[in-house]
C-alpha positions as CSV (number, residue, x, y, z in Angstrom):
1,X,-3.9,100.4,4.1
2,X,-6.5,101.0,1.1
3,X,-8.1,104.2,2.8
4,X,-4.1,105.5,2.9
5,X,-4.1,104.6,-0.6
6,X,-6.8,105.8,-1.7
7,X,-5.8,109.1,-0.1
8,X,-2.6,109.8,-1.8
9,X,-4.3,109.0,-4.8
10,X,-6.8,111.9,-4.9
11,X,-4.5,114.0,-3.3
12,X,-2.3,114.2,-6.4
13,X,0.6,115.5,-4.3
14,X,3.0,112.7,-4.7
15,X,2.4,109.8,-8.2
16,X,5.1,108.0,-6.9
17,X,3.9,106.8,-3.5
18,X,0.7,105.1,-4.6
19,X,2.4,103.3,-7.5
20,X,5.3,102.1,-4.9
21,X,2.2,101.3,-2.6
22,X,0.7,99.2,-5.0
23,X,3.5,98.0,-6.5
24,X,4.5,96.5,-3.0
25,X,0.9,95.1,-2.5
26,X,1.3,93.0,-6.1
27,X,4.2,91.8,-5.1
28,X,3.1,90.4,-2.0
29,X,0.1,89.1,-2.9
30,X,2.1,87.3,-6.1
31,X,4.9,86.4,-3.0
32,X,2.4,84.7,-1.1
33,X,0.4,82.9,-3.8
34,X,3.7,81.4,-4.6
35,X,4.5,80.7,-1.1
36,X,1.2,78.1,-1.1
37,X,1.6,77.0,-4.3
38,X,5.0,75.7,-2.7
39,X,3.7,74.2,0.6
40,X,0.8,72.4,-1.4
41,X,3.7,70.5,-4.0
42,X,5.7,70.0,-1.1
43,X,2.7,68.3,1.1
44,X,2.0,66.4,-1.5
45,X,5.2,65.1,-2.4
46,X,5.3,63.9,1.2
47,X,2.6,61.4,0.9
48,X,4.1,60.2,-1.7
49,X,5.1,56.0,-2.0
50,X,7.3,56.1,-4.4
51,X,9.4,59.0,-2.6
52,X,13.0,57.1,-0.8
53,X,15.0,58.7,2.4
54,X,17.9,60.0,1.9
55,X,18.2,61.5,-1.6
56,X,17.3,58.0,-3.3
57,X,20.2,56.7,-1.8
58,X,19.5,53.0,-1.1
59,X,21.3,52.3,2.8
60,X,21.7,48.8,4.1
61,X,20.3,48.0,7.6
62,X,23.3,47.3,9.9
63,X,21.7,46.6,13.1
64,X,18.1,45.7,14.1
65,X,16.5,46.9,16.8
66,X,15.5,44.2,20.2
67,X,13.1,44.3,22.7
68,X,14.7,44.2,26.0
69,X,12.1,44.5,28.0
70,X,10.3,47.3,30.3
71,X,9.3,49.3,27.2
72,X,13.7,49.5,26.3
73,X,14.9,48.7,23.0
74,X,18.5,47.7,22.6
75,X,20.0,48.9,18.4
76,X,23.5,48.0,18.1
77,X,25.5,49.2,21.5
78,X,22.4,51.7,22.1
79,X,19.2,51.2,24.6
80,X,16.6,53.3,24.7
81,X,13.0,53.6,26.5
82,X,10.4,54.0,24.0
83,X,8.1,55.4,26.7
84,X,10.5,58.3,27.3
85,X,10.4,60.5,24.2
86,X,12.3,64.2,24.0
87,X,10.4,65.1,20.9
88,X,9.0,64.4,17.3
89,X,12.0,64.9,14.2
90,X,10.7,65.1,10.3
91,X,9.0,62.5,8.4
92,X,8.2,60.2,11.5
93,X,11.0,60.5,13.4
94,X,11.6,60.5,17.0
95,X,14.0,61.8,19.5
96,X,14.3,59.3,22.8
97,X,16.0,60.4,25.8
């Protein structure tokens, strides 16, 4: 991409593709510096203690989960096998079959 550059440049055909080329380059670069800066608040915002589920909304706990037995938990009317997980949700969830 520099070579290509650096070719229209000296050929002094056409000003305006190199400035739109490195006009496009800045932006990218400036796109993608802000793009880390973002992950790197946001990764650290996720350790954070202080931080509450939910939009600081404060939730009573309705049910409590049993053991049942056999690697089954029983919350509410719902039993699940903690052995048999589907997959992993956002901050530490899980998804049980």
């Amino acid at each position: 991409m520099i070579t290509v550059m650096y070719l229209l440049l000296h050929d002094g055909a056409n000003i305006l593709v190199p400035i739109s080329l490195y006009c496009c380059t800045f932006l990218c670069l400036c796109l993608d510096a802000l793009k880390v800066r973002e992950f790197q608040q946001l990764s650290q915002g996720s350790r954070s203690i202080n931080r509450s589920p939910l939009g600081g909304r404060n939730l009573a706990v309705t049910a409590l989960a049993e053991d049942v037995g056999g690697g089954n938990v029983q919350v509410g009317k719902i039993t699940f096998n903690t052995h048999e997980i589907l997959g992993n949700g956002c901050e530490g969830t899980f998804v049980f079959k």
